[in-house]
C-alpha positions as a printed Julia matrix, in Angstrom:
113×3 Matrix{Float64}:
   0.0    0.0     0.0
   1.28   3.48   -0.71
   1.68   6.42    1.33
  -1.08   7.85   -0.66
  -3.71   5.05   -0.03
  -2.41   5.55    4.03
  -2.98   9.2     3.92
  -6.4    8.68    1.6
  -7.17   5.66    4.55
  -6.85   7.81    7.45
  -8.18  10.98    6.28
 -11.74   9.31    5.49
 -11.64   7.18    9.11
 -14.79   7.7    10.91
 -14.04  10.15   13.5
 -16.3   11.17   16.9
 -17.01  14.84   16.55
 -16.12  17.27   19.13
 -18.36  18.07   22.23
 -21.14  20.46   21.26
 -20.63  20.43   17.75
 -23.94  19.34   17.01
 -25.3   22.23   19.3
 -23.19  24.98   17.53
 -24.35  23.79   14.15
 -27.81  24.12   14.79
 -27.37  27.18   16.86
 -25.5   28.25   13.26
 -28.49  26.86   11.33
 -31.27  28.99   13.02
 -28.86  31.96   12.27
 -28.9   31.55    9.01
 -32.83  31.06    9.29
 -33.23  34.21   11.37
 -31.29  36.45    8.94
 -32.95  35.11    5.58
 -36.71  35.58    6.84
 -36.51  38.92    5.5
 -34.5   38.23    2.66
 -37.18  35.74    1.59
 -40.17  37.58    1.99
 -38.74  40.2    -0.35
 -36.97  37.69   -2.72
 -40.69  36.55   -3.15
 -41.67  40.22   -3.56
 -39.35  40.66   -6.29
 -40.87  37.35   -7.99
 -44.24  38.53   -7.84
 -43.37  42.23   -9.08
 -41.25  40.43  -12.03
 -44.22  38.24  -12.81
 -46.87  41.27  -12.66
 -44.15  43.22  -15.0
 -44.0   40.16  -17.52
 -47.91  39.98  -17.86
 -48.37  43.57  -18.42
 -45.75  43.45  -21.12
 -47.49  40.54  -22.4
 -50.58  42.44  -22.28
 -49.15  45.44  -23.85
 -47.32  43.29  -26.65
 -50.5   42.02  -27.6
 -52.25  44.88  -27.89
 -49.81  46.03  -30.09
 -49.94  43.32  -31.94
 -53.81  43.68  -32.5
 -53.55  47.05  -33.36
 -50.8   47.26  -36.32
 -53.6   43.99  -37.45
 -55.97  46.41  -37.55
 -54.13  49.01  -39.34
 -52.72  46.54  -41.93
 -56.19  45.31  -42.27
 -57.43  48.98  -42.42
 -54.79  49.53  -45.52
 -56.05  46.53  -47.27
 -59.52  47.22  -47.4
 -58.45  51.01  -48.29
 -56.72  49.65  -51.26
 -59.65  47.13  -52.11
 -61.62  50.41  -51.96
 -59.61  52.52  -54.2
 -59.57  49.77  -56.8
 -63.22  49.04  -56.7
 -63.33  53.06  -57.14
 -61.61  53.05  -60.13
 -63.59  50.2   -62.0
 -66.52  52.63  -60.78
 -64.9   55.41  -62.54
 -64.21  53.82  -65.5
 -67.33  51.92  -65.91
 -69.21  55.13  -65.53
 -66.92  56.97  -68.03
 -67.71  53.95  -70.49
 -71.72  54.59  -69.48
 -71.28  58.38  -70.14
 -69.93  58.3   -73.56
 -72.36  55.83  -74.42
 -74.98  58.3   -73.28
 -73.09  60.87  -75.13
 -73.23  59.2   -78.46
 -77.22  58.24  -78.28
 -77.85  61.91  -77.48
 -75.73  62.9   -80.64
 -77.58  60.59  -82.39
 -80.8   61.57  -80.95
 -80.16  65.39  -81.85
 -79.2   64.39  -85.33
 -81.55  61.81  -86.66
 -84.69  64.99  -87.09
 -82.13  67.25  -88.49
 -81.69  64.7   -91.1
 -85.08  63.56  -92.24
């Protein structure tokens, strides 16, 4: 056996601990408890303000979102509109010189006879 193993072999012997050891660790323990009680109460403070702030941003993104759909929607149906205008337009520029020409006609036809 090495030195190593010896040294490895003794360091992890079971040992007795010293008197009041298990007293100062859980005099050490309730310390620790004491001191984070406040600590906790505001680490959950900061949880629930970081949860409020992620729903209103979720909120907020949403409504965003909802609105440039209404806008883009908005410019479609303005474009839809502008070309159903124009078909008007030309339609009833087709219908007026038709009109035109039976007048002419009209306004001719006892000239002639």
């Amino acid at each position: 056996m090495s030195q190593f193993e010896r040294d490895l072999r003794e360091s992890l012997r079971r040992r007795e601990p010293p008197p009041g050891f298990a007293g100062r660790v859980l005099a050490r323990t309730r310390e620790i408890d004491e001191r984070s009680e406040g600590r906790s109460a505001w680490k959950w403070s900061w949880r629930w303000v970081t949860v409020a702030a992620a729903v209103v941003m979720l909120v907020v993104g949403i409504s965003l979102y909802q609105e440039h759909q209404r806008q883009v929607q908005a410019e479609k149906s303005k474009e839809q509109l502008m070309l159903a205008l124009r078909i008007t337009g030309s339609k009833l520029h087709v219908m007026q010189e038709k009109l035109s020409q039976i007048q002419r006609k009209t306004i001719e036809l006892p000239t002639q006879q």
